[in-house]
DOMIPA-28247 format. One record per residue (C-alpha): residue number from 1; y, x, z. Coordinates in steps of 0.5 Angstrom, whole numbers, plus 500, padded with zeros to 3 digits. Layout:
+------+-----+-----+-----+
| resi |   Y |   X |   Z |
+------+-----+-----+-----+
|  NUM |   Y |   X |   Z |
...
+------+-----+-----+-----+
! end
This chain:
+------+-----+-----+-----+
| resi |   Y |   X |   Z |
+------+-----+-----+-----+
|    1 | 500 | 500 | 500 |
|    2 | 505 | 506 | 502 |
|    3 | 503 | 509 | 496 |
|    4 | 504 | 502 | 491 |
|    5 | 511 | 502 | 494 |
|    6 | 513 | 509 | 491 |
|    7 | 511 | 504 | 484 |
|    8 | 514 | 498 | 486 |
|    9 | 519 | 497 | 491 |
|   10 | 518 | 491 | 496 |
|   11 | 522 | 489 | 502 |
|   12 | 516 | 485 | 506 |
|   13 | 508 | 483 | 507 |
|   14 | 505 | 477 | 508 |
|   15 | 499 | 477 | 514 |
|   16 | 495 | 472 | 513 |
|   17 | 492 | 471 | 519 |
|   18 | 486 | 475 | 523 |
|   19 | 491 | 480 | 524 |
|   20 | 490 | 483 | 531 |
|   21 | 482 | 482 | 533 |
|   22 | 480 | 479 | 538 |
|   23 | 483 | 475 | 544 |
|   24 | 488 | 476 | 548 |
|   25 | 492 | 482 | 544 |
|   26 | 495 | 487 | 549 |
|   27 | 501 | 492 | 548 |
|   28 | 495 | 498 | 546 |
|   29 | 492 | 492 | 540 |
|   30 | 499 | 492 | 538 |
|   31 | 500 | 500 | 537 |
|   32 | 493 | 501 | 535 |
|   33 | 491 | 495 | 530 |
|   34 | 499 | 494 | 528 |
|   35 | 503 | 500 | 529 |
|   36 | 500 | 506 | 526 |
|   37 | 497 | 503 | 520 |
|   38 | 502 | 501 | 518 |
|   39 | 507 | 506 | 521 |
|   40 | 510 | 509 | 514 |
|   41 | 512 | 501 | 512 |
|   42 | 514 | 499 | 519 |
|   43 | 519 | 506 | 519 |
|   44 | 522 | 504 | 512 |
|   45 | 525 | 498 | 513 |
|   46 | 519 | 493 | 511 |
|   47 | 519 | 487 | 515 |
|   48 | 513 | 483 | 516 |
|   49 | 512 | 475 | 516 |
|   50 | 505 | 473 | 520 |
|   51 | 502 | 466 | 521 |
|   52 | 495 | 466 | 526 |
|   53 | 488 | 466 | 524 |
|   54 | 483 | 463 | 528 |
|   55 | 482 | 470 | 532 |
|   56 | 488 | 471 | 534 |
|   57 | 492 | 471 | 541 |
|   58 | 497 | 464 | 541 |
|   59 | 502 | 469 | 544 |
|   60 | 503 | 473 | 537 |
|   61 | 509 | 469 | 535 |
|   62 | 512 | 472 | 540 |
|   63 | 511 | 479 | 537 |
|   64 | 517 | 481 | 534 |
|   65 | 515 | 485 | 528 |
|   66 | 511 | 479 | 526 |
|   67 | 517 | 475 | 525 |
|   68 | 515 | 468 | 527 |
|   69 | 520 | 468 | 533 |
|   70 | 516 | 464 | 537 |
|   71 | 514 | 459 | 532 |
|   72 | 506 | 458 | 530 |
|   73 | 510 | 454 | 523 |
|   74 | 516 | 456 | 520 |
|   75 | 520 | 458 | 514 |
|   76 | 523 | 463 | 511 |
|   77 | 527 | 465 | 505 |
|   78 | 525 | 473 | 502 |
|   79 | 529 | 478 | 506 |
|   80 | 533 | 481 | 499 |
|   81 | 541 | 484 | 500 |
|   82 | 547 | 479 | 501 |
|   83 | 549 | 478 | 494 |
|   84 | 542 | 475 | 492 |
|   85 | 541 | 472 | 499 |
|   86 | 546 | 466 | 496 |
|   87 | 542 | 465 | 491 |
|   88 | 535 | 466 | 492 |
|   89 | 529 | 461 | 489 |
|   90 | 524 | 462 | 493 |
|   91 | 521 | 460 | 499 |
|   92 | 516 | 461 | 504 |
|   93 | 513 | 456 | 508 |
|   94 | 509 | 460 | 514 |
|   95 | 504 | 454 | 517 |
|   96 | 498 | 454 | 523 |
|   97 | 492 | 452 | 519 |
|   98 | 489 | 453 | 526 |
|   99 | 492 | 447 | 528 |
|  100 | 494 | 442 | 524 |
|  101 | 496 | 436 | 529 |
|  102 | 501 | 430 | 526 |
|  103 | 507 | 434 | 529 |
|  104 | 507 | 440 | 524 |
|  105 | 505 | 435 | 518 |
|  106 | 510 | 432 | 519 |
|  107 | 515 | 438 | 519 |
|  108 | 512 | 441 | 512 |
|  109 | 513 | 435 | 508 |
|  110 | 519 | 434 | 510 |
|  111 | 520 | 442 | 510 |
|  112 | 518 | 442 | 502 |
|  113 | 522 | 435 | 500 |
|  114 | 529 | 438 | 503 |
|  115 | 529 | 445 | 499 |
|  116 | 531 | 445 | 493 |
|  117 | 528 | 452 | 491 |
|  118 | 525 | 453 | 485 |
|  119 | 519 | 457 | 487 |
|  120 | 516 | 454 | 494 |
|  121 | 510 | 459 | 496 |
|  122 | 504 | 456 | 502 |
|  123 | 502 | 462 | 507 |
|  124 | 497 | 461 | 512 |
|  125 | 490 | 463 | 514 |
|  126 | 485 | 456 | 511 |
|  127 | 483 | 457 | 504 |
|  128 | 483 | 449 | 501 |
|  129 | 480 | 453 | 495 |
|  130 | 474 | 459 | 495 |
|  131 | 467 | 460 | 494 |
|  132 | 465 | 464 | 500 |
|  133 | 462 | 462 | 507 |
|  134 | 467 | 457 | 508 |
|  135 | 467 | 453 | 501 |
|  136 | 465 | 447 | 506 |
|  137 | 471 | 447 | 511 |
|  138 | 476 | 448 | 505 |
|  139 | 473 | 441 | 503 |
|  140 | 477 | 439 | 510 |
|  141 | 482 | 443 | 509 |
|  142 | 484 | 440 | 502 |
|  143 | 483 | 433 | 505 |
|  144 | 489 | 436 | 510 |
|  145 | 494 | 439 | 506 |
|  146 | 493 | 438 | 498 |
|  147 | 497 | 432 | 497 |
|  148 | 502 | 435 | 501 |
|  149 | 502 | 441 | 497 |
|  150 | 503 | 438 | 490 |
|  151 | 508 | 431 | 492 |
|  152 | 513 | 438 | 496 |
|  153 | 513 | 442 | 490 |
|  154 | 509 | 447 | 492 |
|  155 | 507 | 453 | 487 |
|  156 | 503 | 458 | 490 |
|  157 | 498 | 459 | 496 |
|  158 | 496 | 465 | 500 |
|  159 | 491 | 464 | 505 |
|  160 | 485 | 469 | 509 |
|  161 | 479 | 467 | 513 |
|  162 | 474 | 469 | 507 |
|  163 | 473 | 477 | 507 |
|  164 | 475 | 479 | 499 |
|  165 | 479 | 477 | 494 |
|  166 | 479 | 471 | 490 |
|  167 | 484 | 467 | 485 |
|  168 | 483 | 460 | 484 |
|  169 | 483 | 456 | 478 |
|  170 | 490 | 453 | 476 |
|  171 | 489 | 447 | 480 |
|  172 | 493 | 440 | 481 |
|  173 | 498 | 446 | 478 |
|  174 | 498 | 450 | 484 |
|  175 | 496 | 458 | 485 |
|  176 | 491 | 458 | 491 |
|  177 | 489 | 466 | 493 |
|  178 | 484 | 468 | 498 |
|  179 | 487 | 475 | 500 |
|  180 | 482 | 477 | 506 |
|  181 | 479 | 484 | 504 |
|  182 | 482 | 488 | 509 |
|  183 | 479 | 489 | 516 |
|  184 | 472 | 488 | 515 |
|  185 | 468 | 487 | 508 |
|  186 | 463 | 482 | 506 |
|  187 | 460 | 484 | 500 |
|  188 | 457 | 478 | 497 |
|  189 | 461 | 473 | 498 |
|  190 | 464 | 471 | 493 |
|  191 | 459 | 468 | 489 |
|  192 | 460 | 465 | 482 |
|  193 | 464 | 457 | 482 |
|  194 | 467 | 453 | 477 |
|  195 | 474 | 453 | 481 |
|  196 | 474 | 460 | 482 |
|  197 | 478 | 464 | 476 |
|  198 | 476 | 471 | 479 |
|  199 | 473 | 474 | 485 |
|  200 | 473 | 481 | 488 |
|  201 | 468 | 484 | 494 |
|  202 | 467 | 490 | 493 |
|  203 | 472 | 494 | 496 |
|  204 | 478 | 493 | 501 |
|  205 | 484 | 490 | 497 |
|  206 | 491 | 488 | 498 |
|  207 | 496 | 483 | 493 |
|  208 | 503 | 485 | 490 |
|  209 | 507 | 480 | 489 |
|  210 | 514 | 479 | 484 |
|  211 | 518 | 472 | 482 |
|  212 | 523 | 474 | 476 |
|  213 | 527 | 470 | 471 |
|  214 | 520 | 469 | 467 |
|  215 | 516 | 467 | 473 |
|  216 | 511 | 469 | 479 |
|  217 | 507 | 476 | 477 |
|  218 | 501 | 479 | 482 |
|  219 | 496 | 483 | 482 |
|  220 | 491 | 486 | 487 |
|  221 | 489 | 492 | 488 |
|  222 | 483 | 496 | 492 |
|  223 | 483 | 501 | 495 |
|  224 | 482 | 506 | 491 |
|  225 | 488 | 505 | 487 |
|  226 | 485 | 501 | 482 |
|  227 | 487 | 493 | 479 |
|  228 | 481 | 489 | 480 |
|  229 | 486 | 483 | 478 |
|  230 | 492 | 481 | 476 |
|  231 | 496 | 476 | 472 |
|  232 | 502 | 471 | 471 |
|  233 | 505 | 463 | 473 |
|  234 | 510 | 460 | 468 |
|  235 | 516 | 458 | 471 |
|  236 | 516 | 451 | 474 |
|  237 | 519 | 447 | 469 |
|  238 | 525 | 445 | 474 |
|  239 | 527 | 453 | 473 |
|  240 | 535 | 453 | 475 |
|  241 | 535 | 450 | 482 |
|  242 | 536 | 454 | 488 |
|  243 | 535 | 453 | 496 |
|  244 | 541 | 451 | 498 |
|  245 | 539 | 450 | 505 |
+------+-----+-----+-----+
! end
């Protein structure tokens, strides 16, 4: 990653849950599973925007370089310099899929009719779409949030829990990624599926992801430097609008 960022310059990382294992996280977790392995990012300014997993503390959202300030759900517009801040087209919608009581639901439907941007990206730890060990649950989560997604607007969707890689199908016009190769690999788990566009279990693996004026641009990438995959969403066709929020 810290070589990638030679290459292309991001400002920010999405954590998609699972991110300090296991329990109750003390000040030592933090340092050794945070801290130090991503000490050259930390140090250069890039900030880090988290959402909880099923095997995370509750009490992360107090941990100030996660960026949830005290929330389990927030959103967020990217950090990027002043000018460009005016002006942004993307926003984040960061949800506790770990807790999907009617409170939240009601905050992330209103969340995604209010704002205006013309790219609204989902993170969270579930998948609604993937072929691995929880191909079952993310029937339950589909049932959850699907509708959600598609009435608000929403374009693109990043989620763990699954240990690799995988890109959905185009599906109801959404995106949908697991990115969970990070940590602890399963290969094997990503088995074949009409839904499922591409997969990758053979290595670590983290994204990189870019929205210009031509649309929404990503690639994953293992640890050996390589593309395991790597494509583009068209801008939506309501392009023009910002979030004026």
């Amino acid at each position: 990653m810290a070589r990638y960022r030679q290459l292309f310059d991001y400002q920010f990382v999405l954590m998609a849950g699972d991110n300090i294992y296991e329990g109750p996280a003390t000040p030592e977790d933090y340092r050794l599973r945070f801290e130090e392995p991503y000490k050259l990012l930390l140090d250069a300014g890039v900030k880090f925007f988290a959402v909880l997993g099923n095997h995370d503390d509750p009490q992360h959202i107090h941990y100030r370089p996660f960026n949830m300030d005290g929330h389990r759900y927030y959103t967020f517009t990217p950090p990027v310099d002043l000018v460009r801040r005016l002006d942004t087209r993307v926003r984040f919608f960061a949800i506790d899929s770990t807790k999907l009581d009617g409170e939240q639901m009601a905050w992330l439907e209103k969340e995604l009719h209010e704002s205006q941007a013309e790219w609204k990206i989902a993170l969270l730890h579930y998948p609604l779409y993937t072929s691995g060990r929880y191909g079952l649950a993310a029937r339950g989560h589909r049932f959850a949030l699907e509708s959600a997604f598609v009435d608000g607007g929403v374009n693109v969707v990043f989620s763990g829990h699954e240990h690799f890689y995988q890109r959905s199908q185009l599906q109801q016009g959404i995106l949908y990624f697991v990115t969970g190769g990070a940590g602890s690999l399963r290969a094997g788990d990503a088995k074949l599926s009409a839904q499922v566009a591409r997969s990758y279990d053979f290595d670590y693996s983290f994204m990189l992801a870019e929205v210009t004026d031509d649309g929404f641009f990503f690639q994953a990438v293992n640890r050996q430097g390589e593309t395991v995959d790597a494509g583009a969403l068209k801008r939506p066709a309501t392009a023009g609008t910002t979030d004026r929020r």
